[in-house]
N, C-alpha and C positions, 0 to 999 in steps of 0.2 A: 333442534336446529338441523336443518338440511347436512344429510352427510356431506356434499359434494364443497360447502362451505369449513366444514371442519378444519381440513388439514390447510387452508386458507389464514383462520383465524389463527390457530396455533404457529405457525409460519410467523407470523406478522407478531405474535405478543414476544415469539423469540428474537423479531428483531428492536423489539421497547428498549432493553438493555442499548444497545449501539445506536438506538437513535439517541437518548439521553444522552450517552458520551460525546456525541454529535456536536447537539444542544448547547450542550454544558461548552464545549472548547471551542466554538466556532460561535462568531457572534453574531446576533440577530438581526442586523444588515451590516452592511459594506459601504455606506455611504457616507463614511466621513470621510472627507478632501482628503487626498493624498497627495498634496501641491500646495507648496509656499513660494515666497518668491524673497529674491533679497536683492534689492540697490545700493552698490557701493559706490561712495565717489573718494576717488585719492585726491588730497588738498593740502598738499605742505607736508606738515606733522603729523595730520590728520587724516584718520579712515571715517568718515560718514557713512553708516551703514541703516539703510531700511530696509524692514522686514514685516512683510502682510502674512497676516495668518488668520486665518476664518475662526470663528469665534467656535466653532463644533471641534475644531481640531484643541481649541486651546483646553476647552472640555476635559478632554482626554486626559491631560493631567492631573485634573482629580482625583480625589478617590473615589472607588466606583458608587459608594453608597449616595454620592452627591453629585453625580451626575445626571441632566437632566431632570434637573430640579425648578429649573429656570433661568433666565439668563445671567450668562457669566462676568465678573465685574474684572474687567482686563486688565485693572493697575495690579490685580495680584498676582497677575502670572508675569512683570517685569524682569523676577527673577531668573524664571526660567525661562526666558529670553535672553538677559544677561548672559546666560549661560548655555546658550546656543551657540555662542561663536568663541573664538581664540583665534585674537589677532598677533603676528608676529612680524618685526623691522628686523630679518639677518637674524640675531639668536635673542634677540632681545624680545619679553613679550611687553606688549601697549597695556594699558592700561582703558579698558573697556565700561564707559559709564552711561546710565540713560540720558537721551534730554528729553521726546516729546512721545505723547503715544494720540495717534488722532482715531479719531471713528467718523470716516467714513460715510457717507450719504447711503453707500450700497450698504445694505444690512449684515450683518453678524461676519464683519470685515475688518480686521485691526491691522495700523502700521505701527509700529514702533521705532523710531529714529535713537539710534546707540551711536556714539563718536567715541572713539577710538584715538589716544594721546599716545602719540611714540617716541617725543620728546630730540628724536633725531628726521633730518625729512625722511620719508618712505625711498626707501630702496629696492631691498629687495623685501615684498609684500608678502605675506601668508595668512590665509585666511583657512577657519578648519568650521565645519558645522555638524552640530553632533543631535538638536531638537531632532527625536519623531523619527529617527533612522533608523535607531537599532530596534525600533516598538513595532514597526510597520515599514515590511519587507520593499512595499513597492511604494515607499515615498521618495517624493521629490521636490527639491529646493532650484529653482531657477533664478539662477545670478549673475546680475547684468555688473558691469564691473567697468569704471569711466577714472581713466589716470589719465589728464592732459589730452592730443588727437587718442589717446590708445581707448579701441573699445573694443570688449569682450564678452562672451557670453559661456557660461557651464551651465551644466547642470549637475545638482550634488544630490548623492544616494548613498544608500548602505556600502555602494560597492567603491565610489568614490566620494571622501567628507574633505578633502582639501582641493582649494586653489592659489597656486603659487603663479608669484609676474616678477620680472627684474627690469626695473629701469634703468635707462641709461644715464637719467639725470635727474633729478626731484622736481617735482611738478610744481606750479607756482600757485599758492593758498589761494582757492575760490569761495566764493559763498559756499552755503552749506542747504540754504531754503533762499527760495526765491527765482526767478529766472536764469537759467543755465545751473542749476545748481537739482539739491534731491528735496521732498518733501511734497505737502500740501500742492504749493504751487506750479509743479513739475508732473504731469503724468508719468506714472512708471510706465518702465517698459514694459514691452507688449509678449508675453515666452512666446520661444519658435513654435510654429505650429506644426512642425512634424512630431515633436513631443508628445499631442494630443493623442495621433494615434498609437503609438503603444499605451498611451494610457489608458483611450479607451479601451485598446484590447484588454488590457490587464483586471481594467474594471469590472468589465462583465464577467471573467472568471473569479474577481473576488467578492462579487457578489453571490453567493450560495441563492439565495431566494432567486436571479433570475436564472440561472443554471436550472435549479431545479422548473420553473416555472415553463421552460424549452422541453423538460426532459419528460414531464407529466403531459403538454403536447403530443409529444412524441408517440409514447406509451398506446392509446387509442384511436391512432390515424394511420389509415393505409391506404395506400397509393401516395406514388408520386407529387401528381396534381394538386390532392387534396390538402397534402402537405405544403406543400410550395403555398398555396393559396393561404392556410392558417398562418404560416410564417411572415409572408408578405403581409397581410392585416396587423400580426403585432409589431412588424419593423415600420411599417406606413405611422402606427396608431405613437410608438415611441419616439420616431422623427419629429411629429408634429409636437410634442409636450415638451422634447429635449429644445425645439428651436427655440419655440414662443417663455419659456423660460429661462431659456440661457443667455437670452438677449434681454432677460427683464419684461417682456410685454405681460406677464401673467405668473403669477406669485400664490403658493399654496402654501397651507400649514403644515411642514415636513413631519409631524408626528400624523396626520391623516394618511398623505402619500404614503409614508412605508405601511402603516396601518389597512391601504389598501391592495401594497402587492401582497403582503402576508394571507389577505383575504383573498385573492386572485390564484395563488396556491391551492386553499381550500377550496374552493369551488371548483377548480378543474380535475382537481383528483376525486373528489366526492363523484363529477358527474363520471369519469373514468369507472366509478364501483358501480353506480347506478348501471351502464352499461353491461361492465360482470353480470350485473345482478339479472338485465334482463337478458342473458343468455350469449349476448353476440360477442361483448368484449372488445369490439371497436366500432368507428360510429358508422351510423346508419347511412348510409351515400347521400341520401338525399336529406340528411340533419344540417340544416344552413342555417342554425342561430348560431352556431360557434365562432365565425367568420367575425361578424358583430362583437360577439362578446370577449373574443382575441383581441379587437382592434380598441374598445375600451379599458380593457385591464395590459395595452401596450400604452394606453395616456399616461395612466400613473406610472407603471417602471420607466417611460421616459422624463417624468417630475423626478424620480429618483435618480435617474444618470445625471439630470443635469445639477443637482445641487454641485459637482465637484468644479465645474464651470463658474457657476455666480459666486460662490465663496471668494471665487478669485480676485473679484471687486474689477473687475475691467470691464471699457467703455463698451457700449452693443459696437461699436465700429470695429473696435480692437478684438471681438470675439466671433467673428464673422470665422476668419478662417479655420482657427482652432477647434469653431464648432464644426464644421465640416467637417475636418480631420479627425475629431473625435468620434463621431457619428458613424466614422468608416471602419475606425476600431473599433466600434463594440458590435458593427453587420459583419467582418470582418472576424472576432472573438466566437460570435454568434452561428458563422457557417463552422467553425471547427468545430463548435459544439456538435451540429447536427449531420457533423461527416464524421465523429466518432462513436455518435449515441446506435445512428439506423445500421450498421454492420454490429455494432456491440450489442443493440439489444437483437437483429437477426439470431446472433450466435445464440444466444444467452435462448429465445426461445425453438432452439433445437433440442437444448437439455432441460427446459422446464417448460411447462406447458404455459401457452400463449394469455389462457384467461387463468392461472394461480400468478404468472410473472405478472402483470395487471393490477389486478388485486394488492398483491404485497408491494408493490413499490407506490402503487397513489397509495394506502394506507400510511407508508412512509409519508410522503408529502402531505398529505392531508396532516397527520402530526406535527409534523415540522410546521406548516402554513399556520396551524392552530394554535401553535405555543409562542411562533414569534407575532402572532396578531393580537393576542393577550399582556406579552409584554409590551409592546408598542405602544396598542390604542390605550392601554388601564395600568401600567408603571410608569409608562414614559420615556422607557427604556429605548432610544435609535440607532445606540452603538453596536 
């Protein structure tokens, strides 16, 4: 073996240990929904409560050995639905039972309609939600909330799981389904769409795979220009995949999609080594296949941004803005990444030389790309 590759190789099997740890504690994508929604309506004695939740998130409950095994049958998870909420009238707690669970026309999309008996009218209301909050840091519950004219809107997270309302007089018992009322035949509400964008920001830094996917970019492009122009291909190439499937016009097999950024990893770090290898270490000025091949491996990471969109089961009218606003968080997410990678990796290659730092970090990526495209495409593994 070339000396000059030497202190390269051994470098990189020292970091085997810490990618494994990696690996092992951080999960093999980011893209299960981090977004439920819940419709309350206050009606007499009564709290009618619906709650959508994407069939990936309901997953999650599992045990891990049976997940992604196929799809999941959503009268089993009732319970812990059930068990998502705690209604209270003043100190009194309701008495919280299922009536209906529907499915939806938009695919791996569940409501669940739970009523809520308080046996006294609602007064002072309390509502507490605890699914999915304390598992995952940046989930969130969007609840719309209809007592009489009063309309409300939260949002529920780790950091707040209660909504409290005082009325001034008990609301007069409405339907429960059917026109002016919640269910089947009522669209739910539409969440605010400035929500989107932190979410999207959030997204794209809890997604490991496109972090790194920016970062292995990065690694062997210099200049400016050159830069700006790869980045712009892959934000062009993820816009187009996030629209046309967030609005439903085009529908992929989500074990494919992650299965293809995980392979969009490997390849960019491989050709990062090829470069080492042929001596220069970053790419050739006039190498214009990248351009192309950035803007195709941005189609799939934006099939993957958008699943957290369509889970949501809302109309393309109703997703118009959100997708926007989302969009802007994750271009938004995406320049922090790349205004604290090009001064970090400046520094970083003052103290180590430009083609060993190259080398050892796409060998990282390339490992990582290769173990999560193995579990994806050949266990089935998406979580």
């Amino acid at each position: 073996m070339d000396a000059r590759w030497r202190g390269e190789v051994v470098l990189a099997l020292q970091c085997l240990s810490w990618i494994a740890a990696v690996l092992v504690a951080v999960p093999a994508a980011a893209h299960v929904a981090g977004i439920t929604q819940t419709d309350v309506l206050i009606s007499g004695q009564q709290a009618w409560i619906v709650y959508t939740v994407p069939a990936d998130s309901l997953e999650e409950l599992l045990p891990t050995p049976d997940r992604g095994r196929g799809p999941v049958a959503p009268g089993q998870f009732v319970g812990d639905v059930l068990g998502a909420f705690t209604v209270h009238n003043g100190d009194r707690t309701c008495h919280l039972r299922p009536w209906r669970l529907e499915e939806p026309t938009v695919a791996r999309t569940y409501r669940y309609t739970l009523v809520a008996n308080c046996e006294r009218p609602l007064i002072a209301f309390r509502l507490a939600y605890h699914l999915f909050v304390d598992d995952w840091p940046g989930h969130e519950n969007f609840l719309y909330l209809r007592a009489g004219e009063l309309r409300e809107t939260h949002t529920l997270s780790r950091r707040r799981q209660t909504v409290e309302i005082h009325l001034e007089e008990p609301t007069v018992a409405e339907p429960a389904v059917g026109p002016g009322g919640l269910g089947a035949a009522t669209p739910l509400a539409t969440p605010p769409s400035r929500s989107f964008l932190g979410l999207g920001f959030r997204h794209i830094f809890g997604g490991l795979d496109h972090v790194l996917f920016i970062l292995a970019l990065l690694l062997a492009t210099r200049g400016l220009g050159r830069l700006c122009l790869l980045i712009t291909a892959f934000t062009v190439g993820h816009a187009v995949t996030l629209a046309l499937s967030g609005l439903s016009l085009i529908s992929v097999n989500p074990r494919f999609v992650e299965s293809a950024i995980a392979f969009s990893l490997v390849f960019v770090a491989l050709e990062n080594l090829w470069q080492v290898r042929s001596g220069t270490g970053t790419e050739r000025p006039k190498a214009t296949h990248r351009i192309p091949l950035v803007f195709f491996f941005g189609l799939a990471h934006g099939l993957g941004f958008s699943e957290v969109l369509r889970d949501l089961g809302l109309s393309a009218q109703a997703l118009v803005l959100p997708l926007l606003m989302f969009n802007l968080g994750i271009e938004l997410g995406q320049l922090v990444i790349v205004m604290i990678a090009i001064p970090g990796l400046a520094l970083a290659w003052r103290f180590v030389p430009r083609r060993k730092g190259v080398a050892v970090l796409s060998v990282v990526t390339a490992l990582a790309g290769a173990f999560w495209f193995v579990e994806r495409a050949f266990l089935g593994q998406l979580t």
